[in-house]
N, C-alpha and C positions, 0 to 999 in steps of 0.2 A: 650199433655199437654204442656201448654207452661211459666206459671208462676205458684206463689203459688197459686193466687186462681183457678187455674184448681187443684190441688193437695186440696183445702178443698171439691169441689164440689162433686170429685171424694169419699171420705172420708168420706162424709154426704150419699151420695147415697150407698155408699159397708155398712156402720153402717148401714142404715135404712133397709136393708134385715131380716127380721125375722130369727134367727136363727145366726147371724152375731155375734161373740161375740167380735170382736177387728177387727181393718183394720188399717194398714199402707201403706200409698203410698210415693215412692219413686221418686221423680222428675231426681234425675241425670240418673236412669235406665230407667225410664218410666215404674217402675212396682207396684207393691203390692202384699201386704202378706195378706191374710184373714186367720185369725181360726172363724172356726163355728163347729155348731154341729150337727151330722150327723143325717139325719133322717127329719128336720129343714129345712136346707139348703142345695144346690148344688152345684156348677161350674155352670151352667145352668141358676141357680138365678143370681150368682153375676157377670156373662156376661150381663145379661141381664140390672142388675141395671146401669152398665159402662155406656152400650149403650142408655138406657135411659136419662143418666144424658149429652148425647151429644157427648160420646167420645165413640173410636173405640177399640175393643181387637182384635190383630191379631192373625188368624188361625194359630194354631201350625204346624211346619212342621214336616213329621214324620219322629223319630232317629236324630232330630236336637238339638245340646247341646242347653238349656239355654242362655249361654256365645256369643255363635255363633250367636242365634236367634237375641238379643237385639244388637249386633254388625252389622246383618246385616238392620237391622229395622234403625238405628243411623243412617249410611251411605248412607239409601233410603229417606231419612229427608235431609243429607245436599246435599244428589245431588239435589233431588228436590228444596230447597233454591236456591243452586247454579245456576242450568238452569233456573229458574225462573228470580234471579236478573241481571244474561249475560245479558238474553233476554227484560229485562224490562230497563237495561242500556242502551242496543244496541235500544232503540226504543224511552227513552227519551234523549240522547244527540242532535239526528238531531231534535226532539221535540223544545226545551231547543233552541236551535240554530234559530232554524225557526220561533218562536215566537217572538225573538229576533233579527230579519233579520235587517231591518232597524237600528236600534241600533249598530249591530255589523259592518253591509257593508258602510251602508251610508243613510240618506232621501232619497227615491225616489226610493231606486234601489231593491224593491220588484218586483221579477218577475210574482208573481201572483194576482189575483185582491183579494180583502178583502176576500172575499166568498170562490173560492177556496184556499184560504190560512187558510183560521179558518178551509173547509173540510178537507182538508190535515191533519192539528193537530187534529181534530178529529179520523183517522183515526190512527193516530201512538198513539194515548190518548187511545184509548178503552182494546186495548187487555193489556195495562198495569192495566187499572182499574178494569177489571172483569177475568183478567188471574192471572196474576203477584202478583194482590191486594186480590183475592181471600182468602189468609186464613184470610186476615183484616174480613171479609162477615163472613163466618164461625165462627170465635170467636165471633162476634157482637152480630152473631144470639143463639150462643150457652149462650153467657153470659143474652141477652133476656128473655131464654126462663127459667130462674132464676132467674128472675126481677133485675135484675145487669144491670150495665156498666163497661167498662174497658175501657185500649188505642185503645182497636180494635174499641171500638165502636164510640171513636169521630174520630180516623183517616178513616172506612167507610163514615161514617157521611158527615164527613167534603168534603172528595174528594170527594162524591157521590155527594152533593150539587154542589161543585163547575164544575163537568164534566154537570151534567143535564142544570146548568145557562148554560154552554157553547155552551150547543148544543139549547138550546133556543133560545143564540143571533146567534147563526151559521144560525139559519133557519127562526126565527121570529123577526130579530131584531128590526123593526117597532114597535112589540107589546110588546117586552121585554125592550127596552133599551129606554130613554124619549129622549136621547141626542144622540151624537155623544161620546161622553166624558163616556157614561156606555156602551158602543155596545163596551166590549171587554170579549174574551176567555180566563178560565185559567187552560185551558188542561196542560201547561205544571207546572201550580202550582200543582196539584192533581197527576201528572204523578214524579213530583221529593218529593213528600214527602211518597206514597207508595215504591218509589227505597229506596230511604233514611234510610225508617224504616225498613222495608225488610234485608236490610245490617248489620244491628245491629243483627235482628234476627238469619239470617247465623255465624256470628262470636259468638253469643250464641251458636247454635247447635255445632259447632265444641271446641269450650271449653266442654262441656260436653260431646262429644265423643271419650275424653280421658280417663273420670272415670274408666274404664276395663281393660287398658292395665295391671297393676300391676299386677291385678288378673291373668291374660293371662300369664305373664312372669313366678309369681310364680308358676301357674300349670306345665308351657313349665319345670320346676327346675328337675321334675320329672324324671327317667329312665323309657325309653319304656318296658324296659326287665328287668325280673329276674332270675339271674341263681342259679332252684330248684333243691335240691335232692328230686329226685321219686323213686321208684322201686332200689332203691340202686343206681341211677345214675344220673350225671347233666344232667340238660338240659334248653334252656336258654328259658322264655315262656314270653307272653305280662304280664305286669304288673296288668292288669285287672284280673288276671286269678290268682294270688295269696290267696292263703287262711291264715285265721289268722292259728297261728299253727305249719307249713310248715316250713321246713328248707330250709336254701340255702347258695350258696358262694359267698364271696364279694372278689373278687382279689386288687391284690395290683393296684391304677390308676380307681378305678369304682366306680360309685357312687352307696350308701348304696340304696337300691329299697324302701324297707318302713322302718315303724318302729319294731325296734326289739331287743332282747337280745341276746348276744355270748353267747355262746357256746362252740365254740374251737378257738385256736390262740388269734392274738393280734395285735395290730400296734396304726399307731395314723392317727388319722380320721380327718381329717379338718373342723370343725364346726361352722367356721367364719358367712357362710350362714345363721345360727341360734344365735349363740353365740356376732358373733361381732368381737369376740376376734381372735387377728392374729396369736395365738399360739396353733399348735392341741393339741387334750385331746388323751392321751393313751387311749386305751380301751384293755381289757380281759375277761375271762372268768367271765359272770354274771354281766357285764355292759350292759347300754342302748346307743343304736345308731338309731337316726332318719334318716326317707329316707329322701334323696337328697344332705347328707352329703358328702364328699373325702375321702374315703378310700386311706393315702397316702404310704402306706408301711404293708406287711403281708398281710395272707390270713386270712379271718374271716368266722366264720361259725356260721348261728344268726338263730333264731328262730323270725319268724314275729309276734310280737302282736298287730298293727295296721293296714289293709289297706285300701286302696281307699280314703275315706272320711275322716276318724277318726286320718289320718294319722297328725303329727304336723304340717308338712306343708299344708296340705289340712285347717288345720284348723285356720293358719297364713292366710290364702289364703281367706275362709271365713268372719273373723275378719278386713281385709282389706276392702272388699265389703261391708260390713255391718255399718263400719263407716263411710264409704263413703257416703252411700246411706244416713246416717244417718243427715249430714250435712243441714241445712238448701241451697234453692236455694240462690244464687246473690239478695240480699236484693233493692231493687230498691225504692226508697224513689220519685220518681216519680210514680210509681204502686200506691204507695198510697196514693198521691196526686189526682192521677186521681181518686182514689173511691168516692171521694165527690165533686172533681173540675169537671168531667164530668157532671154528673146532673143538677150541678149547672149552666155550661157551657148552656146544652140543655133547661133550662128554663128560662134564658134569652133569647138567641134565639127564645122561642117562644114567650116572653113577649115582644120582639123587633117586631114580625112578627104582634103580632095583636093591640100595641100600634100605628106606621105607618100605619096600616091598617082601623082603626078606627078616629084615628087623625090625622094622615098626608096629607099634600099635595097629590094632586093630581098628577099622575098616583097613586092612593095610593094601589095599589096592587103592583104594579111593585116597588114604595118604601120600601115596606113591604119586598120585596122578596131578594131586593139588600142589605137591611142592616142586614137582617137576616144571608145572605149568608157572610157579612162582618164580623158578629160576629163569626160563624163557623171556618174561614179562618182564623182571627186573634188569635183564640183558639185554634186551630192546634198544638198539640203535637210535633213541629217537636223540635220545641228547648227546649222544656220539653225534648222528649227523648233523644237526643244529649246529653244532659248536663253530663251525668252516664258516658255511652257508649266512647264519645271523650276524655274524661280524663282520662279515663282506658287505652284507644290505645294508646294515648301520653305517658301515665306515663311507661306500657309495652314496648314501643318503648325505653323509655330513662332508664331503668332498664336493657332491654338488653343488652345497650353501657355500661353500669355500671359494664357488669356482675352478672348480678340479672337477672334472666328467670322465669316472672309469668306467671306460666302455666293458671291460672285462674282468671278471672277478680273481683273476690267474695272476694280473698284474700287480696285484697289493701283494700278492704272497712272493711275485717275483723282485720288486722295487727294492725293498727292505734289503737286499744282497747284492745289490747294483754298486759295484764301487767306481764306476767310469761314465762319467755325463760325457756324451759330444754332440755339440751345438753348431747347428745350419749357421750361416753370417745373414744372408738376408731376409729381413721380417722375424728372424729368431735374435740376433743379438743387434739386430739393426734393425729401422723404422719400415725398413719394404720397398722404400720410393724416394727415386732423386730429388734431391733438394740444394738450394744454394746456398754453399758451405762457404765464402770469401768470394775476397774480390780486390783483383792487385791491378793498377793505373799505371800508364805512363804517365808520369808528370812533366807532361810537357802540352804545349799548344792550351787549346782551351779545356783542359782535363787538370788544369794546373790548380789550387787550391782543397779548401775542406769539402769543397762540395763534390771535389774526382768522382768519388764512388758513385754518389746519384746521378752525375750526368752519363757516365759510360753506364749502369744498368739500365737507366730509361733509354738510353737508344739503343742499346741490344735487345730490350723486352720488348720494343717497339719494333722491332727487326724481324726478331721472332714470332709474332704474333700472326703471323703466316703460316707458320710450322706448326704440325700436327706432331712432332718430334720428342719425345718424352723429357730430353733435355732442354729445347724449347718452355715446354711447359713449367718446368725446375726454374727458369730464368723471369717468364713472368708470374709464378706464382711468386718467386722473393721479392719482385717490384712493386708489387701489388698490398704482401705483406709491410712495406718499408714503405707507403701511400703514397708510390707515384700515378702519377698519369699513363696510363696506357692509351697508344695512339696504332692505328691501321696505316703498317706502307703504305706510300704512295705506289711503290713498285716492286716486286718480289720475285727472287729466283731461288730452285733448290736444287744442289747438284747432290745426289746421292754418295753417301759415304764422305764427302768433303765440308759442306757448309753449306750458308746460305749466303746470299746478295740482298739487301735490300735500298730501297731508299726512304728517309725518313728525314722529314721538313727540310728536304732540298740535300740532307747530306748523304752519302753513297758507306752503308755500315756490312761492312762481312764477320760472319760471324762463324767460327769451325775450327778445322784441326790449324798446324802450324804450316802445314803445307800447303792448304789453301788457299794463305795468307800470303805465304811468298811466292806460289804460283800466279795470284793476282798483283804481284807487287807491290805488297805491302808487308817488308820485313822485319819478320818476329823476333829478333837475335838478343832485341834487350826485356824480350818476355820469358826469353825459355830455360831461364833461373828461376824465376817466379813460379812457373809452370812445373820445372822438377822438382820442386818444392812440395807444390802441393801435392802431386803425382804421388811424394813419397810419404803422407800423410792420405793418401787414398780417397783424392778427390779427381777428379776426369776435368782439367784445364780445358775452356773453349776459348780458345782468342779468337781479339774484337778487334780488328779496326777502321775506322772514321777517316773517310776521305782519302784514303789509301797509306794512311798511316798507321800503325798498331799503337793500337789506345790501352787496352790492358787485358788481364785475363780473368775469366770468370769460373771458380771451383764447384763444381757440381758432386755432390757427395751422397752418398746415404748414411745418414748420422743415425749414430749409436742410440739406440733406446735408454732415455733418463734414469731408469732403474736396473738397466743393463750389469756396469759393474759389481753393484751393492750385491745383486741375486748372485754372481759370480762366485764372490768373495764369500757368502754363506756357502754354497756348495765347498769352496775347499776349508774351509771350518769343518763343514761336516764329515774331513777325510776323504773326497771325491776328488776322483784328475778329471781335468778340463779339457776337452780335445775340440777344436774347430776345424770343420769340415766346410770348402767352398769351391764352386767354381769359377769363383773369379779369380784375378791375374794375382801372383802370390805379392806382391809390392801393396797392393790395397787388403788383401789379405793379412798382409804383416802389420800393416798401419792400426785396423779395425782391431786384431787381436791384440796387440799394445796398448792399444788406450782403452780398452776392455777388462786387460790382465789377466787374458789366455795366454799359458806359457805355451803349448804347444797346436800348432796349424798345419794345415793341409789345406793346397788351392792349387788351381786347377783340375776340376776333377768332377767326369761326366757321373748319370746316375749309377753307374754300376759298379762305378772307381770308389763312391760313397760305401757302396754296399761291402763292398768288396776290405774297404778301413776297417769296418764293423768287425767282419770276418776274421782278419788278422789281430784285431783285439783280444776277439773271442777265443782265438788259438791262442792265446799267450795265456788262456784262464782269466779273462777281465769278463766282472758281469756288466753288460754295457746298456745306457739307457741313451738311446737319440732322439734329441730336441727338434723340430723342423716344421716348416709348416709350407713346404711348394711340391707341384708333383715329382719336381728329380728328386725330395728325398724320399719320396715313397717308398723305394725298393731299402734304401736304409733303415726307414721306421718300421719296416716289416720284418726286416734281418734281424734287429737289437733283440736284445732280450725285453729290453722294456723298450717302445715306442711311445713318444711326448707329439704331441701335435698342436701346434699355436695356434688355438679357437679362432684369428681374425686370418687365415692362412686358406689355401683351396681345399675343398671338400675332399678330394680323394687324398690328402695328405690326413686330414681328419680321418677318415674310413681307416687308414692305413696304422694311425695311431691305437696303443691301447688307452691311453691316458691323454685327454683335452685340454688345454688350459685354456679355459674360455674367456679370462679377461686377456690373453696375449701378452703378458710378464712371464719375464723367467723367474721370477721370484716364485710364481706357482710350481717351479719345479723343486725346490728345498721344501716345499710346505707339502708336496705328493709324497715328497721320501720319507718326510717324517711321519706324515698321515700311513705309511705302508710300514714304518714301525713300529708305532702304535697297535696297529689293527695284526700285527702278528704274535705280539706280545699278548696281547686279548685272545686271539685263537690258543693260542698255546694256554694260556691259564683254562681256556673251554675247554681243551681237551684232555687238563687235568682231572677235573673237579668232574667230566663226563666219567670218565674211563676210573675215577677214583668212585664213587657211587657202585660202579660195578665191584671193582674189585672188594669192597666194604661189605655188599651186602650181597652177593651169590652166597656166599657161603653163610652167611644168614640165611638166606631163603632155602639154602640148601638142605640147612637143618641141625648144623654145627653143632650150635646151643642148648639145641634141645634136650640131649640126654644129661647135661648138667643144670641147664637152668628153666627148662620148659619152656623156651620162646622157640617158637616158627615165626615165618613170616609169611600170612595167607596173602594167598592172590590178591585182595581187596589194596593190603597194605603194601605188595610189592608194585601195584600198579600205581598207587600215590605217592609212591618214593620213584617210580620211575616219571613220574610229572612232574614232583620236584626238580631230580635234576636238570628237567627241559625250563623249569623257570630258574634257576641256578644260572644256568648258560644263557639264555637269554638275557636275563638283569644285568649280567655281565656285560654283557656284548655291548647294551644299551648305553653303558657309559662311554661310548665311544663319542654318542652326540654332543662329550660336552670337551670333544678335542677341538684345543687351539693352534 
């Protein structure tokens, strides 16, 4: 399949199966889902109807994943492209050259005589028309035998015509050509417009042979191994061999195998991978932990209640591919120009062939044949299909120097009509990582004076410095920023989910929730105004206290990226709603989005509850583009119509993306919208000035003019006007490189 309309044909023939109750085909995979009902229908029928309707299913391999199958089927598509157009380059350059001998060396200084010089082009002209040009023949034929046309079939057409006139004047030119002035070949016009289009086609295939990787990474997320208790004892087995049920242990440093509930112990689990969020979640006895998560401290002992398929990630992993798949293909507004300019095309053509044939001058066959052949030539798709394709390469070309990486060339043509940005909160409108936001004192005892602040963080960073605990880290990386001294307890304890104990130059420092604090008797009550303070500006209060007294509190936050706002504020300039999508708790959610100047948020909210916003956006007619860069928004940057992925973000949110922003600014996302306006405005002016050439000069070549002013338009001159308009479109295009 190679456009949409292979995707209806295919569609109309899998529905028309008796027994067929629904068909979806899939263009980015190259597959299809059939339900039917048993008994009805087979496998056997809807092979059959495929092949009927022109196109091929390939023989399953056996014990070959799916993932694997369509990965290896992709990369036998674009080597085939690729060897094809080497070989069809490497045969029209000396073509190309040789046609143009005299021209490029000098009058005269042809070394071969007329004859063997047109044999010659003949020969390097053939294997490109029937090898190289081959799938042009194949769609022609397929799209025929459905009473259709398409680009396959005026670009067969067209070359086909133009290679047969050539080999006529190569062998008959007495009886083909009336003059001197028509006894010419245009091997190498038919040999550079199958390379030409051919090229396009390859940079298709490999745009589409990225759709899987997401998929591929988020499955790679998985552990090979689980270590179960059996028979009273570990043992560590493939992940495949897990039963729902089954106990097992997650050490401290291991990723969680599937999904499941504790059991025994405790620690905190890194759940960024799903969550988003930079801060782990404790977990205990009779919590939920999904596989593929960081088990970062403790040993946990969980009972599996999902595996293989069912697991969350398996089914983030699904939801990914499924709205992939789900996307319509690269809209080509040439495609569907040709559904009616072809026909059109070919009945002039023939209304040219038997108007000169009937009324023309004499040779009137042989005029019949040459202006026919001139209208063919001059209707020649080449600068029709240019016009998409060149603007898309230029505009990618100069998005890359931007800093903007469009993976796909569908996305420039979709962005430009995106009236709805929604932005991830963390690592998209935030830094990614807790950091130490404030810091509120008791003033009292020896915390009393200007120096409070420095002495309660050195003794909490000094506390911490035991914990491997991510908010740990957040408390002495700001001491360290602020040039204190870091010192190693003398004495260290850590109770899971509550805090820590340490000792530090003789004094006893806790450091954690509020109830820690008063559980060890050391009551918080003149901190936790302080603390819902900053809670409601979206920072995670740790209280601290020294000697069994509450010293003060310390704000751990993930702050806002410095260019945050500013990129905000250009999107709704440019007539865009702002929507934030999070999973964190909606009070920090509320905080982030206010000092951002997101009016509208969403928080609390797993990967599929993201996906799922997308959706209801979409139902209301919003063309939606999402920001993101963690694996939970995966299934949303796959759903959107346009997908943003923040370049310093995890790979499979990148895969997931159409459009990169590789410095990790939202500011690149105003500067992709506009770059995708531009570069439409430019398609469309290509596809004036293509489709205007046409309509200007068929009927020139047709022969209009002729009974009043004696101008035709020979092949020679309709094949230089149809290279013009391909440098027309092109030059065009090229001023894209000088977008700012």
């Amino acid at each position: 399949m190679s456009c949409a309309s292979c995707v209806g044909r295919v569609e109309r023939a899998l529905s028309a199966v008796p027994g067929v109750l629904s068909a979806s085909v899939n263009l980015a995979t190259k597959s299809a889902s059939v339900d039917y009902e048993a008994g009805m229908a087979d496998p056997a029928a809807v092979r059959a109807a495929v092949e009927a309707a022109g196109y091929e299913v390939p023989v399953p391999v056996p014990r070959e994943d799916p993932l694997a199958t369509q990965d290896r089927l992709q990369r036998e598509e674009e080597d085939s492209l690729k060897t094809r157009l080497k070989i069809g380059a490497g045969l029209a350059v000396p073509l190309v050259l040789f046609s143009h001998w005299e021209m490029v060396v000098g009058h005269g200084a042809m070394p071969l005589s007329p004859f063997a010089s047109d044999l010659l082009q003949l020969l390097l002209a053939t294997p490109i028309q029937f090898w190289v040009g081959a799938r042009f023949y194949k769609g022609a034929w397929a799209a025929a035998r459905h009473y259709t046309t398409d680009m396959n079939t005026l670009v067969a057409l067209a070359t086909s015509v133009a290679w047969l006139h050539s080999v006529m004047v190569t062998f008959l030119p007495a009886e083909v050509a009336p003059d001197m002035a028509e006894s010419h070949v245009y091997f190498d016009t038919s040999a550079t417009i199958i390379v030409l289009v051919l090229l396009g086609r390859w940079f298709e295939a490999r745009a589409k042979g990225r759709t899987s990787e997401a998929v591929r990474k988020l499955v790679g997320l998985t552990p090979r191994t689980a270590r179960v208790i059996r028979s009273g004892g570990e043992s560590d087995v493939p992940i495949e061999s897990v039963l729902v049920g089954e106990s097992m242990v997650v050490r401290p440093g291991e990723k969680i195998p599937v999904d499941g509930i504790v059991t025994e112990g405790g620690g905190a689990v890194d759940e960024s991978m799903l969550t988003g969020e930079p801060l782990p979640a404790e977990k205990k006895a009779g919590d939920v932990v999904t596989g593929g998560t960081l088990n970062l401290n403790g040993r946990l002992v969980m009972t599996a209640t999902a595996v293989g398929r069912d697991t969350v990630l398996a089914r983030i992993a699904a939801m990914v591919q499924a709205a992939q798949g789900s996307k319509p293909p690269i809209g080509r507004l040439a495609d569907r120009i040709a559904s009616w300019f072809v026909p059109a095309v070919l009945a002039i053509a023939a209304a040219t062939f038997i108007a000169w044939y009937f009324l023309g001058p004499e040779p009137r066959l042989t005029w019949a044949m040459l202006n026919t052949i001139a209208v063919l030539i001059i209707a020649c798709p080449c600068a029709l299909g240019l016009a998409t394709p060149t603007s898309i390469m230029v505009a990618t070309g100069r998005g890359a120097g931007l800093g903007i990486l469009v993976r796909d060339g569908a996305a420039l043509e979709t962005a430009h009509r995106v009236d709805t940005v929604v932005l991830d909160k963390t690592g998209t409108v935030t830094e990614g990582r807790p950091g130490l936001a404030g810091i509120r004192y008791a003033a009292s005892g020896m915390h009393q004076g200007a120096k409070g602040e420095a002495k309660l963080l050195r003794y909490a960073a000094c506390a911490e410095s035991g914990s491997a605990h991510p908010l740990a880290s957040a408390i002495i990386r700001g001491a360290v920023e602020r040039g204190l001294e870091i010192e190693a307890p003398t004495a260290f304890e850590s109770v899971a989910g509550r805090g820590i104990r340490a000792t530090v130059r003789g004094h006893e420092v806790l450091a954690g929730t509020a109830d820690w604090l008063e559980r060890e008797g050391a009551d918080p009550t003149g901190l936790l105004a302080d603390a819902t303070e900053l809670a409601d500006d979206g920072a995670t209060p740790v209280f601290v206290a020294i000697d069994g007294r509450a010293a003060g509190v310390l704000a751990i936050a993930d702050s806002i990226k410095p260019g945050a706002p500013a990129a905000i504020g250009a999107l709704k300039e440019m007539g865009l709603d702002v929507v934030m999508l999070t999973g964190d708790n909606r009070r920090t959610a509320r905080a982030i989005a206010r000092r951002a100047g997101i009016d509208t948020v969403r928080a609390e909210l797993l990967p599929e509850q993201k996906a799922d916003e997308i959706r209801s956006l979409q139902a209301k007619g919003k063309v939606v583009a999402m920001v993101g860069d963690g694996i939970n928004d995966a299934p949303a940057l796959a759903q959107a119509d346009i997908g943003m992925a923040i370049g310093t973000g995890t790979d499979i949110a990148i895969e997931s993306g159409d459009i990169v922003l590789m410095g990790g600014e939202l500011a690149g996302v105003a500067s992709a919208m506009r770059l995708s306006r531009a570069t439409i405005r430019n398609i469309r002016q290509n596809l004036f000035w293509a489709f205007a050439y046409n309509v200007l000069l068929i009927p020139v070549a047709a022969g209009v003019l002729y009974p009043w002013f004696g101008i035709r338009l020979n092949p020679v001159m309709a094949a230089a006007a149809m290279g013009l308009s391909s440098v027309t479109v092109v030059s065009n295009a090229m001023r894209l490189h000088r977008f700012r």
